[in-house]
C-alpha positions in Angstrom: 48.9 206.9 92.7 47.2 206.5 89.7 49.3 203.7 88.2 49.2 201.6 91.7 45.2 201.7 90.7 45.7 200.8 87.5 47.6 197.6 88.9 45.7 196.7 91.6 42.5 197.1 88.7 44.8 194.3 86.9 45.5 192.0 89.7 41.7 192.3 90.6 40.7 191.4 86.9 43.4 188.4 86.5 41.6 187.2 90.2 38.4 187.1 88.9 39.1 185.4 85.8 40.4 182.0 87.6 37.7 180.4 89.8 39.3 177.5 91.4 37.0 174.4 92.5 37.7 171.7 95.1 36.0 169.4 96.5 35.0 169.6 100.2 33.9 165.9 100.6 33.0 162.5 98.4 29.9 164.4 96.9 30.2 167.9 98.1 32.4 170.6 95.8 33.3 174.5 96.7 33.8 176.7 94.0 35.3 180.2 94.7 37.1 182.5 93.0 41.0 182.3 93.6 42.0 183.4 97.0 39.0 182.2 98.7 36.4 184.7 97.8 32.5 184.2 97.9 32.9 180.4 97.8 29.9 178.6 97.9 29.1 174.6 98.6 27.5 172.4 95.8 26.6 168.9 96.4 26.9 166.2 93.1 23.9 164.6 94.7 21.4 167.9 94.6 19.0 167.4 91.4 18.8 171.6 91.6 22.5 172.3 92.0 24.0 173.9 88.9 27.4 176.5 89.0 27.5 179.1 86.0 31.6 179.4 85.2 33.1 181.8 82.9 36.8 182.0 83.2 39.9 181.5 81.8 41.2 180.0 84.2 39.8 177.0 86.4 41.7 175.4 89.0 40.3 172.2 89.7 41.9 170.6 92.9 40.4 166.8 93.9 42.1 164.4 96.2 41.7 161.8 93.9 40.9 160.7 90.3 37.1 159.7 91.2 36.4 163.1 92.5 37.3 164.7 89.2 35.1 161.6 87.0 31.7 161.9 89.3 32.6 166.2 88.6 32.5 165.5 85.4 30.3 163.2 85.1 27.7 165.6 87.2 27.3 168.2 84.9 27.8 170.4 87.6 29.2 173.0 86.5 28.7 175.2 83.0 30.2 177.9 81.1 32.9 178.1 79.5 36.7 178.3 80.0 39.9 178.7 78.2 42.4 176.8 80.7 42.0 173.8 83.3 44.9 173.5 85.5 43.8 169.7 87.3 45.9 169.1 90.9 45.3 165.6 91.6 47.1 164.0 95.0 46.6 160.8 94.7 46.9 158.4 91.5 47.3 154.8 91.6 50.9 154.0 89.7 49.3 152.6 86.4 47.9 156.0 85.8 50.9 158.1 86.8 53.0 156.9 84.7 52.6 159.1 81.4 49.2 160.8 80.4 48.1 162.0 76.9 45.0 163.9 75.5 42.5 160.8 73.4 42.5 163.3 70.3 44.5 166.1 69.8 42.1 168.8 68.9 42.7 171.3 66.2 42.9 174.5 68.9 44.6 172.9 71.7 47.5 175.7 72.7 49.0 173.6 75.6 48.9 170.0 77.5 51.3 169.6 80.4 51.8 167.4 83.1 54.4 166.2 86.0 53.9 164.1 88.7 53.5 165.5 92.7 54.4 162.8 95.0 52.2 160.5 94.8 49.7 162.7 92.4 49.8 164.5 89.1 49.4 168.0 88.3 48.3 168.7 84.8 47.8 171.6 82.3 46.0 172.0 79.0 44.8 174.9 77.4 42.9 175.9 74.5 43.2 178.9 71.9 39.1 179.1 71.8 37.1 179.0 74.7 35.6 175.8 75.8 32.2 174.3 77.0 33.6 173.6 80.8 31.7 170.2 80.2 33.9 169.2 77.4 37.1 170.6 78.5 36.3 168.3 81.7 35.1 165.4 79.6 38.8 165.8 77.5 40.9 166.1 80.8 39.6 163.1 82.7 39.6 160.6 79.7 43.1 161.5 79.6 44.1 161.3 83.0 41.8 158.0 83.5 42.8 156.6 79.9 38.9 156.5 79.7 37.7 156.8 76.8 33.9 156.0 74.5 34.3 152.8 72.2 35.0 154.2 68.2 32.4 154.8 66.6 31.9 154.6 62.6 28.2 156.1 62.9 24.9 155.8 65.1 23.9 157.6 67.9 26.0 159.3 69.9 26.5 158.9 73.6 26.6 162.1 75.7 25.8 162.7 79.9 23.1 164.7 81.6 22.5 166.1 84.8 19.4 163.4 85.4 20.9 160.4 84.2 24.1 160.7 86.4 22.3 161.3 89.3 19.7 158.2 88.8 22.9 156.7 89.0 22.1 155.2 85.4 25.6 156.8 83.3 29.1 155.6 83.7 31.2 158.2 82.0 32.8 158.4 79.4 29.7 156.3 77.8 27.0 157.7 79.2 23.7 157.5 77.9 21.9 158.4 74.3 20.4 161.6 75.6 16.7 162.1 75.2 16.7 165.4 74.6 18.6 167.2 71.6 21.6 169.6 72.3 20.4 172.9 71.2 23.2 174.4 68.6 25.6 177.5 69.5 28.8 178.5 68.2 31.8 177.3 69.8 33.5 180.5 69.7 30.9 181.9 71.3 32.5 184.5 74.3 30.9 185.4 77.4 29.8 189.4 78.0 31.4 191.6 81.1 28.0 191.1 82.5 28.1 187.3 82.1 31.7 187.3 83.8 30.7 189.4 86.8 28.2 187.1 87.5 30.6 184.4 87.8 32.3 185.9 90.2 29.5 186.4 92.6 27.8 183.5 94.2 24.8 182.1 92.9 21.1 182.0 94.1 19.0 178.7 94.1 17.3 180.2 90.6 20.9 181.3 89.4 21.2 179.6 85.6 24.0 180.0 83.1 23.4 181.9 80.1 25.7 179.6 78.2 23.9 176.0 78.8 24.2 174.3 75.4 27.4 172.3 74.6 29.7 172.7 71.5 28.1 171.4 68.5 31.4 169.4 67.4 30.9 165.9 68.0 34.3 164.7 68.0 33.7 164.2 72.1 30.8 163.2 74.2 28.7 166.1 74.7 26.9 167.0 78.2 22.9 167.5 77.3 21.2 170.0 78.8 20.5 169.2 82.4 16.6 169.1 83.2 15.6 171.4 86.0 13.7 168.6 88.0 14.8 165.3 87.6 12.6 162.8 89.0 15.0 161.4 91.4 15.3 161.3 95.3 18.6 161.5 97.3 17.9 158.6 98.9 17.5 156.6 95.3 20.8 157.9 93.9 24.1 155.8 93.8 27.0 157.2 92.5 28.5 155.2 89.3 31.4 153.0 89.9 34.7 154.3 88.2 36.2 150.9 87.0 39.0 152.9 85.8 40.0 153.1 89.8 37.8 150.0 91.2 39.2 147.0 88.9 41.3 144.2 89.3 44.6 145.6 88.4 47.4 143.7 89.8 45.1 140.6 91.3 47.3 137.6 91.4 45.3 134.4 90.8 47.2 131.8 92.8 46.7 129.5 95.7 44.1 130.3 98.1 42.1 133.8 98.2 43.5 136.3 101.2 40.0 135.6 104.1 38.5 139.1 105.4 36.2 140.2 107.5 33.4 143.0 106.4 32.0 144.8 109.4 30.7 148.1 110.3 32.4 150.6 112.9 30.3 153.7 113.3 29.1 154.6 110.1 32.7 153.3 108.5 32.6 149.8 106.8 35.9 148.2 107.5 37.6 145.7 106.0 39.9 143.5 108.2 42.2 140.9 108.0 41.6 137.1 109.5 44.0 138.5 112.8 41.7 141.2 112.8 44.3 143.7 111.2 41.9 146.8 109.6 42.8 146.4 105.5 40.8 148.7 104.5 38.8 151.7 106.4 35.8 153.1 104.0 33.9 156.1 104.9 30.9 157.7 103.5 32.8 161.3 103.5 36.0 159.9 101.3 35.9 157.8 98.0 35.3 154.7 97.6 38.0 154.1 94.5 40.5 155.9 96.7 40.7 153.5 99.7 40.8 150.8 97.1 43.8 152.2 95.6 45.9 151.1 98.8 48.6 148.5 98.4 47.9 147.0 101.6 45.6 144.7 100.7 45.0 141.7 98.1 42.6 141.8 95.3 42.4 138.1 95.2 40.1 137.3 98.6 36.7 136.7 100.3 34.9 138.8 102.5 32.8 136.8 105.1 30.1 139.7 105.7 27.7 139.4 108.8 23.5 139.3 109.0 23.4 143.4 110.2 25.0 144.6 107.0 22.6 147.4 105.8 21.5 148.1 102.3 22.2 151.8 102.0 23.6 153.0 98.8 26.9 153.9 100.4 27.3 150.0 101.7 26.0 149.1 98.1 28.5 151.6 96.5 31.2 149.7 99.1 30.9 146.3 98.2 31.1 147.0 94.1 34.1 148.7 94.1 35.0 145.5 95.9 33.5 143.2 93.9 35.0 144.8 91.0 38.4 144.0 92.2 37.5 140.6 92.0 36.9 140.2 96.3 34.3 137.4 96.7 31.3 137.7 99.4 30.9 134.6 102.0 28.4 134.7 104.4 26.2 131.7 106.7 22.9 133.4 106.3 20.8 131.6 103.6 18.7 134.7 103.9 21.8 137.1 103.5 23.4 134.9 100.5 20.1 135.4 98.2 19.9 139.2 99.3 23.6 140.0 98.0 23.2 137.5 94.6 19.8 139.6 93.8 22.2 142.6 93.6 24.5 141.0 91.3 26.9 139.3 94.0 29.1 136.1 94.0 28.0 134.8 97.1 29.7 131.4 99.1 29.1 129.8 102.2 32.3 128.9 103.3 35.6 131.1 102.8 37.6 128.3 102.8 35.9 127.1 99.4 38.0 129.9 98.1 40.9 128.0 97.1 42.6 126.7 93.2 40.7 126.9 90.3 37.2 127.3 91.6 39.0 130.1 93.7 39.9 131.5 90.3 36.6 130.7 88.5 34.9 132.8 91.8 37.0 136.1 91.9 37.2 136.0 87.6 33.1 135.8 87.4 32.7 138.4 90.5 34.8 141.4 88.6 33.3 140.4 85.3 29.7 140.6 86.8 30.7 143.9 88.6 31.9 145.4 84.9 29.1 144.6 83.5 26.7 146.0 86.3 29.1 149.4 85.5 28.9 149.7 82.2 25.9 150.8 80.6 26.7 149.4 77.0 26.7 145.7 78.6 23.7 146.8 80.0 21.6 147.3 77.3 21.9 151.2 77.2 24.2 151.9 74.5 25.3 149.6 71.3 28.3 147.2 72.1 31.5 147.8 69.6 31.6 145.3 67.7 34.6 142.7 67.0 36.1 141.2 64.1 37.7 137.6 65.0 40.4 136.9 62.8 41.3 133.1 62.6 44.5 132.4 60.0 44.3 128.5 60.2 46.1 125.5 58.4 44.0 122.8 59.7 40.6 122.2 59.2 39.9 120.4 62.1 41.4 123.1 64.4 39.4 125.8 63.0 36.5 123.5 63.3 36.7 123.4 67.2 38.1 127.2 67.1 35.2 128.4 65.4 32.5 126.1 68.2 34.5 127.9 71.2 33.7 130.8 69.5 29.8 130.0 69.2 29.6 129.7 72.9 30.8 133.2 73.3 29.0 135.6 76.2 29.5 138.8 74.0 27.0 139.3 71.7 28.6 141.6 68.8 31.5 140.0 66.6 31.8 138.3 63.2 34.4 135.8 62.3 36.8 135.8 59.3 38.4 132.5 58.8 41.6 132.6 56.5 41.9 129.3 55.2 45.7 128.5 54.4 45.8 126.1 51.4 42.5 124.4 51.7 38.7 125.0 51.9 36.2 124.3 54.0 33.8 121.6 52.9 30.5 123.3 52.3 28.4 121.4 54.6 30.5 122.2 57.1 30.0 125.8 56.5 26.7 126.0 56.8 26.7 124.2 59.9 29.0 126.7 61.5 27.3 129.3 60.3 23.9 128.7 62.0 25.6 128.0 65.2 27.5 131.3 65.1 25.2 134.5 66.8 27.2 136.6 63.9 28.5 136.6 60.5 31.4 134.1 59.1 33.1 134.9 56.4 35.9 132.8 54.9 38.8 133.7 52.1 40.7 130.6 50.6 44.2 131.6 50.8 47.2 130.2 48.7 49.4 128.4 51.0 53.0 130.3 50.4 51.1 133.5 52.1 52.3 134.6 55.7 50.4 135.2 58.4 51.1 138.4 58.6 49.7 138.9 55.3 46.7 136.8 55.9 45.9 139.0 59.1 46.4 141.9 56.8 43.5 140.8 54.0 40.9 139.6 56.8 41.5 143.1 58.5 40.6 144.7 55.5 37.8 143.1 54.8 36.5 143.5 58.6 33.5 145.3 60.3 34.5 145.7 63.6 35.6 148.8 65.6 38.0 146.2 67.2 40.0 143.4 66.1 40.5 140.2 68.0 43.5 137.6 67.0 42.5 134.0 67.3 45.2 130.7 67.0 42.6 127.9 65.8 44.7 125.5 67.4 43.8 127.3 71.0 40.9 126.4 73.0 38.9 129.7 74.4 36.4 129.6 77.1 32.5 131.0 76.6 33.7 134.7 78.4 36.8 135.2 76.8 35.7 138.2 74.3 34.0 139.5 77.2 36.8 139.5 79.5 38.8 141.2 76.7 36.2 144.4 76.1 35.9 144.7 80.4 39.9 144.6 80.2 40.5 147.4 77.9 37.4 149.4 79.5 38.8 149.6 83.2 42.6 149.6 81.5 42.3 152.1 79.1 44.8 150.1 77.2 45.8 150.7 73.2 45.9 146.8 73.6 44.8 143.9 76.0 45.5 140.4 75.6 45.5 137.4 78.4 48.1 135.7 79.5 49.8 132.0 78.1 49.5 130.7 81.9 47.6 127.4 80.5 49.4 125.3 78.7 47.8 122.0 77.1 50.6 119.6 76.3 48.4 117.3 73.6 50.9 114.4 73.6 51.4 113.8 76.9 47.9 114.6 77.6 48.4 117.6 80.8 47.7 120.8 81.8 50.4 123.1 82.8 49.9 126.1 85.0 52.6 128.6 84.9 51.4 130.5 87.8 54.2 133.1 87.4 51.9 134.6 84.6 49.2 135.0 87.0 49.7 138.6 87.9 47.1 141.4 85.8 49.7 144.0 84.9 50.7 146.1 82.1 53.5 146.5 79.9 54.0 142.7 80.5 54.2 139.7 77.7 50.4 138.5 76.6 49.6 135.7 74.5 49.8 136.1 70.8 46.4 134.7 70.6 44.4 136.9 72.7 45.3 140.1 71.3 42.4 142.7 71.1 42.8 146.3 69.9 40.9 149.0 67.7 41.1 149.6 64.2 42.4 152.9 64.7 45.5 151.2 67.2 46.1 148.8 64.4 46.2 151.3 61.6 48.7 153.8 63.9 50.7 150.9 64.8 51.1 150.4 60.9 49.2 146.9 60.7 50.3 143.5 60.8 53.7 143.0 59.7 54.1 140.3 56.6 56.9 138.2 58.4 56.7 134.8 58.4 57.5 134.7 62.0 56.8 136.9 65.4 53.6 138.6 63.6 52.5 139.5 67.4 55.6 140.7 69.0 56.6 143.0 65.6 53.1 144.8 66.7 53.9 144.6 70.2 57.0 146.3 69.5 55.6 149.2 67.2 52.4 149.9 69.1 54.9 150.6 72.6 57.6 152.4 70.5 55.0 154.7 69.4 53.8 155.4 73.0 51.0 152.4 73.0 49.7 151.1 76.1 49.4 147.4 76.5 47.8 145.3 79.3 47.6 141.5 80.1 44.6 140.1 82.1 44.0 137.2 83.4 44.6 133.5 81.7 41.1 132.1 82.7 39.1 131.1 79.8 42.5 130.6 77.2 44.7 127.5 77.2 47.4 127.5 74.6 48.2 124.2 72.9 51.3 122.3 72.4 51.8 119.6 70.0 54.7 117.9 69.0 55.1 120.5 65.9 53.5 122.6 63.3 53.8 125.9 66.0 55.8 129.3 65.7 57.2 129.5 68.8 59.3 126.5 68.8 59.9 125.3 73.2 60.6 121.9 74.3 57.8 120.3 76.0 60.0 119.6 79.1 61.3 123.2 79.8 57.8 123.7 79.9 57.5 121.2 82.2 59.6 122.1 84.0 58.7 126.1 84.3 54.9 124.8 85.6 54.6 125.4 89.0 51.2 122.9 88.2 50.1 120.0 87.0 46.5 119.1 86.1 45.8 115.8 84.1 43.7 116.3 81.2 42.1 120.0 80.9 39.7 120.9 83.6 37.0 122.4 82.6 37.2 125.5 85.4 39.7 126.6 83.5 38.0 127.1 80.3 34.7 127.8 82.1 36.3 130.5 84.3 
């Protein structure tokens, strides 16, 4: 009898130690321990809501990758844990297809994942115990291939409980915290009395004992979470996880796919021009999630009528739609200026919707919607800076290379120009310099150098967290750095680059448009002069290669052998130029001709003004 006690004291103990949370709706979680026992609701939304967890184990089941970024964006629950085993069901394909901690940290005992159907289920343990905050913070970047811009110094971004909730954080960014994080050891273990507590539901004054987060800053850290923020339900609006809500697979071709926006109950449905429902959003699922279906295309125009209410779930609705590049159309004057207040692309007619301006219209509608995400574009948080490295040959090209790159949106890069057997008069210098919103910094280069080794010096010499590769002979539009930084931020990509769709055949004097490169994918061939990547990428990828020839797809090659991830946006705002020599990539102007689906004479300027 005495040893069936003794067992049934075990089971009870190994019970208690794994407290499992799931989430009971879009903002509404239910943490138990395992088995069901004294389970209690929390919502996200509740500025007093706050869940003390001690475990080893915690088993954290959400029907979808939002769910587990507004958990741990919330800063819900604190304590600390030893093991997170994550049961997601539903992941879009780009994410399911391989997963990997950001940083391996020094006491990590396991990481293990395997897809579930259309889901993942995923593993990782610790030898130490673990701020729950920062063992979330490490599982999601992985899963979401989020992750904070490097950093060689400055302040340090971290979320708390207030910000999220005034709907003013997008994780894994967050915001600067105004109050310090008080210091405590990281091996710091809970007492018996601490873990019984856990196990018993908490009161509306219930706090944890162990609020402060881990005092190594190798990850964003949750602040301490004020009592009382000064925020109303009705004021909050959950952030918009672009990691979900982007334009991923938009194909800019022909013109955009019409819809129809209407309300149904308290649904917001988005149907097709036959009146097929597209897309069904309701205020008790997630908003990412019905995005996620296949069903639909990114590339369209929602014609929206004048009873469309303002309420943060319909706000909430038509980002995550905007995001995905879906323009608004609507006849109401008074409707139009409502919806560009809030940071919409607004036409009259659907049916404008069509070629380039098409393009220009769903290209500027998920750019704006990035921005409006992200709190670093916002003003909130420093911008990582760029390094623009230019290897040119030819004055003149770098001349016009370097006044593109004056009209640039983003507001943080230098340039280093690599002159290749001549130097820049010094007139001209100082012109270019005063037109630049950053440093220029040249290095005359003898001629017999490659360009792998000229990419090599200016990287050495650069500032930047990230590293942007510019052709001078290339024309780039006024957003294309921009479009780069929103790419990698809603890709998670080791590498992001746009695609060689333009083609400006100088001789002949047309455009060609190779609409077979339209699609935004990964894993798929970018131009060799749009690549963008961090220092860090470049340095694990072991730099630029000192060939003569295919610099680009030697790196390409490395980074993806190595387990990289690369992504291709779209081609607005980059047209690659053809003369009759002096190029790498040696192709016959007619094949090319003949590959271009279409023809425009001259350049148009939509598609440098995208």
């Amino acid at each position: 009898m005495a040893k069936w006690r003794r067992a049934i004291v075990r089971i009870k103990r190994t019970v208690a130690r794994t407290v499992r949370v799931r989430m009971a709706g879009w903002d509404t979680v239910e943490v138990s321990v395992l088995g069901g026992l004294r389970s209690r609701r929390y919502r996200l939304t509740d500025p007093t809501a706050e869940r003390p967890v001690h475990c080893d184990v915690l088993l954290v089941q959400v029907p979808d990758a939002a769910c587990l970024e507004r958990l741990t964006g919330s800063c819900l629950l604190r304590g600390r844990v030893r093991e997170v085993r994550l049961e997601v069901a539903t992941m879009p394909t780009w994410l399911r297809g391989g997963l990997r901690p950001v940083r391996i940290a020094r006491d990590l005992h396991r990481f293990r994942w395997e897809s579930a159907g259309n889901g993942v289920v995923v593993r990782i343990g610790w030898r130490k115990r673990r701020h729950v905050g920062r063992a979330l913070t490490e599982l999601s970047a992985a899963v979401l291939r989020s992750r904070r811009w490097e950093q060689a110094g400055g302040e340090l971004p971290g979320l708390d409980r207030a910000a999220w909730i005034a709907g003013d954080s997008t994780w894994p960014h967050g915001l600067v915290g105004a109050e310090p994080a008080d210091a405590q050891p990281t091996d710091a273990q809970p007492t018996d009395a601490q873990r019984q507590t856990d196990t018993d539901p908490p009161t509306d004054t219930d706090s944890s004992t162990d609020t402060n987060p881990p005092t190594d800053t190798e990850h964003a850290q949750p602040a301490p979470a004020p009592r009382q923020p000064q925020v109303t339900l009705r004021e909050f609006r959950f952030p918009l996880v672009t990691a979900l809500a982007n334009p991923h697979g938009r194909r800019l071709t022909g013109r955009a796919t019409a819809y129809d926006l209407r309300r149904d109950g308290d649904r917001l449905v988005l149907a097709a021009g036959d009146g097929t429902p597209g897309l069904v959003f309701t205020p008790s699922g997630s908003v990412e999630a019905t995005l996620l279906d296949r069903n639909w295309q990114k590339y369209a125009v929602a014609a929206i009528g004048d009873d469309l209410a303002a309420d943060p779930f319909t706000r909430h609705v038509l980002a995550g739609l905007a995001a995905c590049g879906v323009g608004l159309a609507s006849v109401s004057a008074a409707m139009r200026q409502r919806l560009a207040a809030e940071g919409h692309q607004v036409v009259e007619k659907p049916e404008t919707v069509d070629g380039l301006p098409g393009y220009q219209l769903s290209a500027s509608t998920s750019r704006q919607a990035g921005i409006l995400a992200d709190p670093a574009f916002r003003g909130h948080l420093a911008l990582p800076m760029i390094s623009v490295l230019v290897a040119s040959k030819r004055a003149d090209d770098v001349i016009r290379c370097l006044a593109d790159l004056a009209r640039q949106t983003y507001s943080r890069f230098e340039v280093l120009v690599g002159t290749h057997g001549y130097t820049l008069d010094p007139n001209t210098l100082a012109d270019l310099r005063r037109r630049l919103p950053g440093p220029l910094r040249t290095v005359d280069l003898d001629d017999q150098c490659t360009l792998g080794e000229i990419l090599g010096i200016l990287t050495r010499r650069a500032d930047g967290e990230f590293v942007a590769k510019v052709d001078d002979d290339d024309r780039y539009g006024p957003d294309h750095l921009t479009d780069l930084v929103l790419a990698a931020r809603t890709s998670g990509a080791d590498l992001v680059a746009k695609s060689a769709r333009f083609v400006h055949l100088a001789d002949s004097g047309v455009t060609i448009d190779r609409t077979w490169a339209a699609t935004e994918a990964y894993e798929v061939m970018p131009a060799g002069g749009t690549l963008l990547l961090s220092r860090g990428v470049l340095q694990a990828a072991g730099g630029w290669s000192t060939s003569p020839r295919h610099v680009d797809a030697d790196l390409l090659a490395r980074l993806r052998s190595a387990g990289g991830v690369t992504y291709r946006t779209h081609g607005l705002g980059y047209v690659y130029y053809r003369r009759s020599g002096g190029h790498t990539w040696q192709a016959d102007p007619d094949d090319l001709l003949d590959h271009g689906e279409v023809l425009y004479d001259g350049l148009p300027e939509a598609i440098l003004w995208a």
